[in-house]
N, C-alpha and C positions, 0 to 999 in steps of 0.2 A: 289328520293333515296338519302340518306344523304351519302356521303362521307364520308370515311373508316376511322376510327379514332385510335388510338393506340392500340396493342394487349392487352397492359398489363390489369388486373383488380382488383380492388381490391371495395367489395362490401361497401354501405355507413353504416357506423353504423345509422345513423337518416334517417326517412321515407321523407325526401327531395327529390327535383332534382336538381342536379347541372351540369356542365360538365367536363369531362373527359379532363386534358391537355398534349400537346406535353412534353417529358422531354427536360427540358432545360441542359444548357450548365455546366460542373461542376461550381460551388463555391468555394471551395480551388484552383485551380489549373487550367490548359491549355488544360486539356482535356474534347474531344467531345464525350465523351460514352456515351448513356442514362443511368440514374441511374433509377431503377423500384421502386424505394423510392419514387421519385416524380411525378414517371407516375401513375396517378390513374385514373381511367373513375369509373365514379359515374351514380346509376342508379338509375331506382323510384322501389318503393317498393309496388304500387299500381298502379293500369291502365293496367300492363302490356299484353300486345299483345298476342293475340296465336302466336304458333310456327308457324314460315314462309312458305308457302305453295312455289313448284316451281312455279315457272312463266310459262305462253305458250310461249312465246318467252323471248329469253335471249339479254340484251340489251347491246349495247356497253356502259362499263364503263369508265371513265378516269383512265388512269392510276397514279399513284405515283411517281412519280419518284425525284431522288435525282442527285446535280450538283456533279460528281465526285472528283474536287478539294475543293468543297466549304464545311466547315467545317459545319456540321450537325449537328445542336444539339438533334438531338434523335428524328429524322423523321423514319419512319417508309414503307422501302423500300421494297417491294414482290423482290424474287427472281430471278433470268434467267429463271429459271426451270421451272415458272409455279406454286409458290406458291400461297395458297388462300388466297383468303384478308380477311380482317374479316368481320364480318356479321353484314347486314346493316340489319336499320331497315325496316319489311315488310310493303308494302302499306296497306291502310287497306282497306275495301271492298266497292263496287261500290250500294246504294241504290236504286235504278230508282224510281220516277224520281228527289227526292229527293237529294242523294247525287253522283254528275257524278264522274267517275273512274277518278282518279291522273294518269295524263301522261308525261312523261318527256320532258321538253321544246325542239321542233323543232328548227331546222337550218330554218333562211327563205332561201328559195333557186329563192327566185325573184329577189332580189334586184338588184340593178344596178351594182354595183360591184362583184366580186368573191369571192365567199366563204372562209373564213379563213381557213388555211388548215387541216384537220384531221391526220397528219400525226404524231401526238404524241399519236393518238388512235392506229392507226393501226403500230405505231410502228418501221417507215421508217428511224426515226432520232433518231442519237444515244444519242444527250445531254439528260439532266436531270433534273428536275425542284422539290424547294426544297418543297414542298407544293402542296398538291392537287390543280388544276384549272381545272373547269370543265366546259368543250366544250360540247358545245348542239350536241346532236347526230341526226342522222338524221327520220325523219318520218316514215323509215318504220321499225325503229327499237324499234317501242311503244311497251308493253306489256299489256297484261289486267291482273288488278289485280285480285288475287283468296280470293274465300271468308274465310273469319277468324273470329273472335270470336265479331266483334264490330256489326254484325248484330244482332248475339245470343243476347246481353247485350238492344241491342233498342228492341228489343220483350220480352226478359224477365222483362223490366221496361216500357214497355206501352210508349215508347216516342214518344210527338209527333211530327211533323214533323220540328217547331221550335227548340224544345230541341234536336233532332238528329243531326241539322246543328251545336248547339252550343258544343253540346258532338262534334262534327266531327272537327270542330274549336279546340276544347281542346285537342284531341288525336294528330291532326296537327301538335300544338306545342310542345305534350312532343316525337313527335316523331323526333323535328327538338334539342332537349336539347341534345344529342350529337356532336353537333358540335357549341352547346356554348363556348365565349370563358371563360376560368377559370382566365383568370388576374386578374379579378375584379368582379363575378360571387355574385349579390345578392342573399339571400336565397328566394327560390321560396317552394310554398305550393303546393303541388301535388294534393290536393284535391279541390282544387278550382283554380289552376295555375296563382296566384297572388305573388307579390313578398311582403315580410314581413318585416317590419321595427322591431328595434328593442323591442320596449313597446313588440306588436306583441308576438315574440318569444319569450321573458323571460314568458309572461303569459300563452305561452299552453303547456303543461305538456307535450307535446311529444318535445319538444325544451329546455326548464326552463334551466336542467340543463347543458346543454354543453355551452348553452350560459351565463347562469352566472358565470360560471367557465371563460369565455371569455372575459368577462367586468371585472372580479374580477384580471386576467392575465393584461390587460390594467392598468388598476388602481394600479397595484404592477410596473408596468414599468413605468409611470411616477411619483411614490413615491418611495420606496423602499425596492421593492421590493415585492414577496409575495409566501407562501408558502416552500418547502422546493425540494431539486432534486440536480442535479448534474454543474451547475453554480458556479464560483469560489466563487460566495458568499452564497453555499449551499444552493441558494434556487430555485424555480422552475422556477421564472421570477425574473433575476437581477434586480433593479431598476436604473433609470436615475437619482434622483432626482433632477425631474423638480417641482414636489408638492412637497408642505409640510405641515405638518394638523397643522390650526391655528383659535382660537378663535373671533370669532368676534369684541370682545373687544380691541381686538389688532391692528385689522386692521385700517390704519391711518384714521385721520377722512377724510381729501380730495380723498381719496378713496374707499371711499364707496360707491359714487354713480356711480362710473365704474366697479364694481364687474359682471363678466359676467357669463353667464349660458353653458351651454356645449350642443353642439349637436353630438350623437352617433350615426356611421353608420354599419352597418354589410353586412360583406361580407365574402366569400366562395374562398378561395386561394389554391387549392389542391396543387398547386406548390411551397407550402413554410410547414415549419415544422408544422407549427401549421396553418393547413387550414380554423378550423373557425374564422374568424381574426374578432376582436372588437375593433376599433380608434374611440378616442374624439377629438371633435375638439371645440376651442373653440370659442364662439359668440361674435368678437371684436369690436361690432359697439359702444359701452358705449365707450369707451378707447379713449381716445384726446391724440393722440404721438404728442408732441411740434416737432419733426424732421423730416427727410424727409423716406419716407416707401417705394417709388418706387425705384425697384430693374431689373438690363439690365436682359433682356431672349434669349435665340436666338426664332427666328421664322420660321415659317414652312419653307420659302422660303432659310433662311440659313441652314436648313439640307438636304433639296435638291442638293443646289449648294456642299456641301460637299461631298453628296454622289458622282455627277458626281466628282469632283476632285480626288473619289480614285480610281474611274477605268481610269481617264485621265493619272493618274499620275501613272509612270513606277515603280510599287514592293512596290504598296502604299497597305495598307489591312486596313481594316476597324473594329472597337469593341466595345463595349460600356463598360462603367462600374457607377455602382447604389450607392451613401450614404446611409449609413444606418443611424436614427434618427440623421438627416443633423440637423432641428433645435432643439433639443431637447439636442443637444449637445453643444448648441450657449449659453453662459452668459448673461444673461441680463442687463442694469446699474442701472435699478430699475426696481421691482416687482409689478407682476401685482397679483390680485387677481377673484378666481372665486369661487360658490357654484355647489353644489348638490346637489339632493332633495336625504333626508337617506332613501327614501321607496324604494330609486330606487336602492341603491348600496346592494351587494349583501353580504350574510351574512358572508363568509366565509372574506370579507377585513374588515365588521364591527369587526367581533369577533380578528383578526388579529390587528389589529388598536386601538381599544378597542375606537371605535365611541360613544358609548352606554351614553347618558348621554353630549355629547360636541356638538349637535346641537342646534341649535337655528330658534325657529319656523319651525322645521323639515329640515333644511340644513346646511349641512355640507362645511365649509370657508375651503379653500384652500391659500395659499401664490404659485405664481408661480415665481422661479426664473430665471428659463431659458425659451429658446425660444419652442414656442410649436403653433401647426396647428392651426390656425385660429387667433392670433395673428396681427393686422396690424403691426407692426414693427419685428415680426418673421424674414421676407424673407429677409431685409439687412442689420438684422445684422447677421445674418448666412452666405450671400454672402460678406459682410465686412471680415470677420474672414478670409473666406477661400480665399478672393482676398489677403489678406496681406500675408497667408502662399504661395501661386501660385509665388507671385509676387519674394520674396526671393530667387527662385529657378530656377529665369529668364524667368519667364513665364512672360504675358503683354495680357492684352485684346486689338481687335483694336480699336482705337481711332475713327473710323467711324461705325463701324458695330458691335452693342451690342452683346453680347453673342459671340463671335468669339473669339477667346483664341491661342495664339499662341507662341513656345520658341522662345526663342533669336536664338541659334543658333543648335539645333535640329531638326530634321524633322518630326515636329510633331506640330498637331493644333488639336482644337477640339469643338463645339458647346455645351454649357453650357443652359440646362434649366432644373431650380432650382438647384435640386441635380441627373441630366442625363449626366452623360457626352457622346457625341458621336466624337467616337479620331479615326483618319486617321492620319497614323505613316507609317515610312518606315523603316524597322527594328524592330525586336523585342526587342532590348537592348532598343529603348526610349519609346516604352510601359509600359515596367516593370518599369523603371524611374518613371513616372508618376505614377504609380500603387502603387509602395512605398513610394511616398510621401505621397499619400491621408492615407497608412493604419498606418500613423503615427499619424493621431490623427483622423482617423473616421472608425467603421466598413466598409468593402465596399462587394460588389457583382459586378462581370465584368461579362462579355459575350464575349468571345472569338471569336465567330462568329457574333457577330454584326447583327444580325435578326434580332431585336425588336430595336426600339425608338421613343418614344411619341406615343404609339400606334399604327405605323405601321410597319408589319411585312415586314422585306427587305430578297429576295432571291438573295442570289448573284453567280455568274458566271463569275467567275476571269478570267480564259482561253480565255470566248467568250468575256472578256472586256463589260459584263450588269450586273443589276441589273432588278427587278424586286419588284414594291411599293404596296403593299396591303393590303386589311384589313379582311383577311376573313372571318370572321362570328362576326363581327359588325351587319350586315345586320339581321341578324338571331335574336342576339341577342334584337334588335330594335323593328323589328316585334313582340316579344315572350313581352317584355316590351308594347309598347301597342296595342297588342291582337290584331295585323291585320293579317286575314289570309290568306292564299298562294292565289292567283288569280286562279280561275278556269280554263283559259288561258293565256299564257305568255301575255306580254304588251312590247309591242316595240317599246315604245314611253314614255318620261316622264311628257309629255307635250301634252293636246290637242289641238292642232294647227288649225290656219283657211288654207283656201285654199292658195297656194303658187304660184302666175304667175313667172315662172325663167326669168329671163329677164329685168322683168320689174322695170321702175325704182320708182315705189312707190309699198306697198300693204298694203292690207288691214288690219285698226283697229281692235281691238275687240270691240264688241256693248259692254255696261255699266253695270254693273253689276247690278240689280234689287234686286234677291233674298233676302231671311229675313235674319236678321244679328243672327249671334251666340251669345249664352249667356256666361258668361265668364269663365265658364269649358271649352266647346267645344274648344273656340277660348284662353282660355292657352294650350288645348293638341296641337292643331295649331301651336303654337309659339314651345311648346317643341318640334316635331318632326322636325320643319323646322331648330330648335338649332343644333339637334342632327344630321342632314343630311350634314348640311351645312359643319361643320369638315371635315366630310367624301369626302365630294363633292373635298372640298379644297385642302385635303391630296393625295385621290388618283381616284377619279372619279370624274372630271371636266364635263362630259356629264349632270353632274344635276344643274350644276351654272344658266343657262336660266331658266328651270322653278322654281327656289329657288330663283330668282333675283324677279320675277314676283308674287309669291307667297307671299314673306316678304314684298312687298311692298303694298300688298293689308289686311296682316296679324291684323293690328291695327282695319279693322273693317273689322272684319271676316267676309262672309255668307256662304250660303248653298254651292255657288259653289267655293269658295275656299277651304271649307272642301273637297265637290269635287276632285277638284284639287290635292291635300296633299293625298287621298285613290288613284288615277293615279300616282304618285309618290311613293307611297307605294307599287303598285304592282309593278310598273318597276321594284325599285331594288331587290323587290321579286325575279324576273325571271332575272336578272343579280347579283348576291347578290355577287362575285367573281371578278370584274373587278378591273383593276390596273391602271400603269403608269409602264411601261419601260425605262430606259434608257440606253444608248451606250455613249463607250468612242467617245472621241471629241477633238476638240484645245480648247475647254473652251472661244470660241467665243458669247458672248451675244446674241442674232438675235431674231427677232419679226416677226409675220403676223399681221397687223390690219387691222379689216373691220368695218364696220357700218352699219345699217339694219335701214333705211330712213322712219322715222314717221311710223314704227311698232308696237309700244307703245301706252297705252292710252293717252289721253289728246296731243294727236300731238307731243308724243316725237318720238325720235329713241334710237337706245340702241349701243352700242361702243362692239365691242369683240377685245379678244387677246391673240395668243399663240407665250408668249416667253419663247424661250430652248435655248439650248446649242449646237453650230452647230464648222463649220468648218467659217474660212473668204474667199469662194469661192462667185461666181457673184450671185448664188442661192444654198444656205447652204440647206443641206440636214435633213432631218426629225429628229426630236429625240421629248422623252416623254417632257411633256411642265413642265418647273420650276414654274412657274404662267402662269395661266387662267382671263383670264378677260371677265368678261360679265355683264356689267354694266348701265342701265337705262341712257341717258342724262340727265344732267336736267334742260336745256335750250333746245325751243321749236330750231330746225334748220331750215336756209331758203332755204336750198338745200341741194340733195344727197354729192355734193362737202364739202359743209361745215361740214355735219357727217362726214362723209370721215377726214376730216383734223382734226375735233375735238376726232376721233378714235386715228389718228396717236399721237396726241397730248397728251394723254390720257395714250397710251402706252410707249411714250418717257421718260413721267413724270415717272412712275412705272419704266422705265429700271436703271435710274442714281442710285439709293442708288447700285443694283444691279450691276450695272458697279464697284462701290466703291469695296462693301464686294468681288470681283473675284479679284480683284489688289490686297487688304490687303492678300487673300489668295494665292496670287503668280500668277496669270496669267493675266498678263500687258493685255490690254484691243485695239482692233485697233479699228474704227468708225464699230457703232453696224449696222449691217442690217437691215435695216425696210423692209416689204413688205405690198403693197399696191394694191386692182385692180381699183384702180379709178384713170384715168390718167390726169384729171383736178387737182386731189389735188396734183398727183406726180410730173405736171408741176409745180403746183405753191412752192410747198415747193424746188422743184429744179433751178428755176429759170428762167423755160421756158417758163411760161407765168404768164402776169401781167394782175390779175384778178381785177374787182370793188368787193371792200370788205366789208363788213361790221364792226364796230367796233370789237366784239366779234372773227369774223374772224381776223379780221387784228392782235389782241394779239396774237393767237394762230400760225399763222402762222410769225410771228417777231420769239418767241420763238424759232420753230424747224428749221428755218432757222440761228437762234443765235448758238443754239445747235451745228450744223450740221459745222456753221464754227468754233468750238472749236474742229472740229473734233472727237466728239464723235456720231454723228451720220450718217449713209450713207440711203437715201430713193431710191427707186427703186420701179417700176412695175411688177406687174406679171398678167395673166390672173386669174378671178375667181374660176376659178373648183379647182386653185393651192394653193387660201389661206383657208390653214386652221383654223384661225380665224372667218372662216365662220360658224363654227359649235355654235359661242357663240354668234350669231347676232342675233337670231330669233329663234321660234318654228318651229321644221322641224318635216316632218309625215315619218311613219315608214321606209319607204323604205331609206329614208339617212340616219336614223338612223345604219339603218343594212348596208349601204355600206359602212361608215365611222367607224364602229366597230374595221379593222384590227389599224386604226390610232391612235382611242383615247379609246379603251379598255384594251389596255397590253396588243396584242397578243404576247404570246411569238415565235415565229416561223414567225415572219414578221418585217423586219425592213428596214425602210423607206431611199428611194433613191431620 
């Protein structure tokens, strides 16, 4: 059952599917009302379902709920009273033996641990959470679906038993297109549930014209302008001018052979004014910039650490705020040039333009004066401009930690990637500071609630001092992109693993991979899905770092059973498509687990794992969600569990320092980081209780964290096995850890670690 998506509605004029988005936060102003301008849920205009039959039994739903203090930007909360939620979409019907009934993923109730607890089902706790998360219910509350119109339509067209599984695959997915997310929402064809590029939609007459109106809108904004409306310059789309229409003849002669070509992408943005959005970008690989193009970002790991600093920090609130055309507003010191093909631009910029007659072998020259997407020198000179207006104003990037932005004497910092800002402020007066410099020389859009940045959505819970890191319907969206479809049963494992001796101080290889290699379609969709997983793994589900670690590494020559592999990965987050990262305030103490998983690997390696968070500086720092995940291949063969072991520690010591760095620049002075270790050979020898025969590659690694350790930034210690959690990135584990380790490294919200 797809989770309850917004009341609001409003039907699509084009026979597409797209999805339906949350309203976001106002654009003028500080307030958190949804506006039902930008709530729209979009539907298909074909395929559609019969009407919902009841169910035989009524199954427990997740609830909705919202954090009372946390500013909401237009979630959509059921009443005390017992309001209905809105109507989800019906299952569709059960074939025999063909197509088995869709059942809603089971609680395992084996595992070795205690079940996560249901009590935001049944309603026991009063907090509120800002976003659907949905808790497996339990087994005896399946339903069986009743029958609806998708059998009528396989007998009324003779299918056969093939084409019903593939129609039953199709219906799948357009039953899961509500709870796409609309950020970024390609146009998808409902008659064959493929996504459409743009050539695509301008040539089928059920599309042509809103998309060329789309493309002819673009092309009026980076030239200038187009058509006519209510814009201080009377027209419908202000211009930038960033083009400007120029003669071939003109163009220098050393620049003709960097003349570049444009690629156009189409996408479906219900949350902005004009939701079928059309952006060029352009192909800068011709282009020789004599100077330097690499531009500081911050990285996933410094939004992380930011996020903990604003619940650590006392009456700290968190916001984002967005540039609007950041480079298109940037001057250039010389112009670059690019073409069009004139079949392609659409008539209404020709006849506006009066193109008719100024191409040349069918393309239309451009001059480009300012900075514009796809540009290699775009992104610093756009970050030049805006670092000289910051800098005037006493702001200062740190000198160690890229992307980190912080005033002189304000309480106020903020992580900078591209044109995102994300600002932890204490007070609203240096918000608004910041707010009105940028709208001195760039359109802007803010978020007052600070939800969204770099595509993950953050719920926050000021009072209870957490957050919560997620992606919600990434996973959906992924799936529906390449047509993988829902697992017939859950999969509670992402990884097929070999037999596991606990204990023991070696196990077992995997045998060699034989099978036929992939031809090099398969094995690009290979590489794409493991691209696209990988973010997600990184951002906010670390549980899939092991089998994406083992996966990429065998990816350059793909076979049958890495394909394999990649469809077991696909169901997992099938049936987990909701999981997070939590975090709790802290003293903003650095602290590590490392372990090592001893000649696990093929070819006689082992693999290094590591969860470093944000704890307290007690003897054993208490749980919180991990800032960085490590689960990494060695890749030198080891000559003993000791030696993984130390090259774990090692491994993860090197990763903490930049880290140590970016937490000082941001204010919180740093005492000697906790390491945790269960292997008490390497805790002697890096402590100095025992003087091991070492090997060269040992003896470096262990010099280091003994160097380290006497600079005083690192403190190593013991703990038993069961206690390090870096155990979860050492190795492929079979279902049952998976489900006992769920409350620790899923986001449960209702469980926080002591």
């Amino acid at each position: 059952m797809a989770p309850p998506c917004s009341s609001y509605h409003q039907p699509s004029p084009l026979p597409r599917l797209t999805k339906g988005a949350q309203p976001g936060p106002s654009k003028g102003g500080h307030s958190f009302a949804p506006s039902p301008a930008h709530t729209t849920h979009w539907t298909p205009t074909s395929l559609s379902p019969s009407p919902p039959q009841p169910p035989l039994t009524v199954p427990v739903v997740p609830r909705r709920l919202i954090f009372a203090d946390s500013p909401s930007p237009g979630a959509v909360v059921p009443s005390p009273t017992g309001t209905s939620q809105p109507d989800s979409p019906a299952p569709r019907v059960a074939i025999q033996p063909v197509l088995p009934p869709r059942q809603p993923i089971a609680h395992r109730t084996r595992s070795r641990a205690p079940a996560p607890s249901l009590a935001l089902v049944a309603g026991a706790r009063p907090f509120q959470e800002l976003v659907t998360y949905n808790i497996p219910t339990a087994k005896s509350t399946r339903c069986l679906p009743a029958p609806l119109g998708f059998a009528g339509l396989c007998e009324a067209f003779a299918l056969s038993p093939t084409d019903i599984n593939h129609f039953a695959n199709l219906c799948s997915s357009l039953e899961n297109i509500d709870c796409l997310d609309t950020s970024a929402l390609s146009v998808l064809d409902p008659a064959t549930g493929d996504f459409l590029e743009h050539r695509q939609l301008r040539r089928d007459p059920r599309y042509k014209s809103v998309w060329d109106t789309s493309y002819a809108n673009e092309l009026g904004r980076l030239c200038q302008g187009i058509g006519s409306g209510t814009t201080p310059t009377k027209q419908r789309v202000a211009g930038t001018n960033t083009f400007f229409l120029i003669d071939y003849k003109d163009i220098p002669l050393h620049k003709r052979k960097e003349i570049c070509h444009t690629m156009v992408v189409c996408e479906v943005r219900p949350e902005k004014d004009d939701p079928d959005r059309t952006r060029i970008t352009i192909g800068g690989n011709r282009i020789c910039y004599p100077g330097d193009v690499g531009t500081n970002t911050a990285s996933l790991e410094l939004v992380k650490l930011l996020l903990n600093s604003v619940l650590s920090r006392k009456g700290a609130r968190f916001s984002t705020i967005d540039l609007k055309n950041f480079y298109l507003d940037t001057p250039m010191p010389e112009p670059e040039y690019v073409c069009i093909k004139l079949a392609d631009i659409p008539d209404e910029f020709i006849s506006e333009y009066n193109l008719s007659g100024r191409d040349r072998d069918g393309w239309i020259h451009f001059e480009i004066r300012q900075g514009c997407y796809g540009l290699p020198q775009a992104g610093i000179l756009a970050n030049d401009l805006l670092r000289s207006r910051l800098v005037t104003e006493g702001f200062y990037e740190a000198a160690s930690t890229p992307g980190l932005w912080r005033h002189k004497w304000r309480p106020l910092q903020f992580c900078l990637i591209v044109d995102d800002f994300g600002v932890e402020y204490v007070g609203m007066e240096h918000f608004d500071f910041l707010l009105n410099l940028l709208k001195k020389f760039h359109g802007v859009q803010f978020n007052m609630a600070g939800d969204k940045l770099a595509g993950i959505s953050i719920q926050w819970d000021y009072p209870g001092k957490r957050c919560r890191l997620s992606m919600p319907v990434y996973i959906e969206n992924l799936l529906l992109k390449f047509k993988h479809p829902h697992p017939p049963k859950p999969r509670r494992s992402p990884y097929a693993c070999l037999p596991i001796s606990y204990g023991a101080k070696a196990q077992l290889t995997p045998e060699s991979d034989t099978s036929p290699l992939l031809d090099d379609k398969r094995k690009h969709r290979i590489q794409e899905i493991v691209g696209s997983l990988l973010y997600y793994a990184r951002a906010v589900d670390n549980k899939l770092l092991v089998a994406l670690s083992a996966i990429a590494a065998r990816q350059s020559k793909a076979t049958i059973v890495t394909e394999q592999a990649v469809h077991l990965i696909l169901d997992y987050v099938a049936t987990y498509p909701n999981d997070g990262i939590v975090y709790r305030a802290s003293d903003m103490i650095l602290c590590a687990h490392a372990d090592a998983g001893f000649l696990n690997e093929s070819q006689s390696r082992s693999r290094a794992g590591a969860h470093i968070y944000l704890s307290e500086n007690d003897a054993f720092p208490r749980f919180n969600g991990a800032v960085l995940s490590i689960a990494q291949i060695i890749k030198f063969v080891m000559a003993s569990a000791a030696e993984s072991e130390l090259a774990a520690l090692f491994i993860t010591a090197r990763e903490m320092i930049p880290h140590r760095q970016t937490l000082i620049d941001m204010g919180w002075p740093q005492p000697k980081s906790p390491i945790q270790t269960d292997n008490s050979t390497a805790s002697g020898v890096v402590n100095n209780t025992i003087v091991p025969r070492r090997s060269k590659m040992m003896d470096m690694r262990f010099w280091w964290l003994r160097c380290r350790a006497s600079q005083d930034q690192f403190r190593y210690y013991w703990d038993a096995g069961s206690k390090n959690w870096a155990d979860y990135h050492t190795k492929h584990h079979p279902e049952s850890y998976h489900e006992a380790h769920r409350t620790t490294h899923a986001g449960i919200w209702d469980w926080i670690g002591t």
